[in-house]
N, C-alpha and C positions, 0 to 999 in steps of 0.2 A: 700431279696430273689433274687436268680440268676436268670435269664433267658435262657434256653436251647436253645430256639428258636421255640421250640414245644408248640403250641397251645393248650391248654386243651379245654377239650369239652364244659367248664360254657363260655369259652371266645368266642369260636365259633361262637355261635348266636350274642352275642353283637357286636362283629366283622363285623358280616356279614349284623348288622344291620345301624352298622355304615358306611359301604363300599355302603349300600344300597342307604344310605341318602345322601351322597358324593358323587352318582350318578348322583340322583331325584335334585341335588344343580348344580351340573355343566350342566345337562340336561335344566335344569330351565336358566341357565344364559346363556346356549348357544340359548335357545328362545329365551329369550329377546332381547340377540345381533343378530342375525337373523331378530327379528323383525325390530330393530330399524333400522338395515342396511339395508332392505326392504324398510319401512318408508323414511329413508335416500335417494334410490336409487330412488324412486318416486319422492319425493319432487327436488332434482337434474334434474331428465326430464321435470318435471312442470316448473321449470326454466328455463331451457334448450329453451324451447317452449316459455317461454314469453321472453326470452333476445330475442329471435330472431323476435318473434312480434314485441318490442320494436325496436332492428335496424332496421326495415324495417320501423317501422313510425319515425323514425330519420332520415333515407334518405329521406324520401317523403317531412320532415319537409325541410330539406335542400335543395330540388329542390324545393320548393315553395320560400324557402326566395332567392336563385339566382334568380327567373324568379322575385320576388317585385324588390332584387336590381336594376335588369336589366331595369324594369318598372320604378324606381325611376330617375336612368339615362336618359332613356330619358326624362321623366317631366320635369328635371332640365336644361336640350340641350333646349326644346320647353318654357321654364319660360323663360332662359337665352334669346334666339331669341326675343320672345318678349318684355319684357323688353328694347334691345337695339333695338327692331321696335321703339318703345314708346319713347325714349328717343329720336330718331332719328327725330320722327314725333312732338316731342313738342319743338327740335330746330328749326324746322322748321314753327311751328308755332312763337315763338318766334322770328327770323328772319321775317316772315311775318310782326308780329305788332310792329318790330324794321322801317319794312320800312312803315308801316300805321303812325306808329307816323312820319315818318318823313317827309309824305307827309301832316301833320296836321301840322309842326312846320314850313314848306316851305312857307305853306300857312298864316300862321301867320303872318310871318316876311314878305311876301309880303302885307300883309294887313296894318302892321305899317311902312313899306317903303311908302305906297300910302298915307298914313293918314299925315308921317312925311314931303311928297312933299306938300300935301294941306297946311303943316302949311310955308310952306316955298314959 
């Protein structure tokens, strides 16, 4: 069978029924892409709003841990200080009973020079 180009009137309605549904089908998919790119654009500003909640407790986190560093610094200046206080004051003690012992061994050796005259 050739085709004229002319539509008969049995083809008409199916035609038109087909053309209808070809519609109600791309109608239907342009909801749904609509929808989802709605859903989409939502969910983007929901993030949008927590990335930036998020940096803002990322800097705070980061000005907290500079002000510990800076805390930790000096702990270790004021450890380090004390420390060579300590060292300082236990040479000094140490010197002290370098010269307590020496005034115990002075005394000794005076005591066995006196004992060594007696025997002589």
């Amino acid at each position: 069978m050739v085709s004229t180009g002319v539509v008969s009137e049995e083809q008409q309605p199916a035609n038109a029924a087909t053309v209808q549904s070809d519609v109600e089908a791309v109608e239907g998919a342009l909801r749904g892409l609509w929808d989802r790119t709605r859903k989409a654009g939502e969910l983007i500003a929901e993030l949008r709003g927590e990335n930036a909640s998020l940096r803002g407790q990322v800097e705070g986190l980061r000005k907290d841990l500079e002000g510990l560093k800076h805390e930790i610094a000096r702990k270790d200046e004021a450890h380090a200080r004390l420390q060579a206080q300590r060292a300082g004051e236990e040479a000094q003690r140490g010197a002290a009973l370098a010269s307590g012992e020496r005034d115990l061994l002075a005394a000794r050796v005076r005591d066995l020079i006196a004992k060594l005259d007696a025997y002589l």
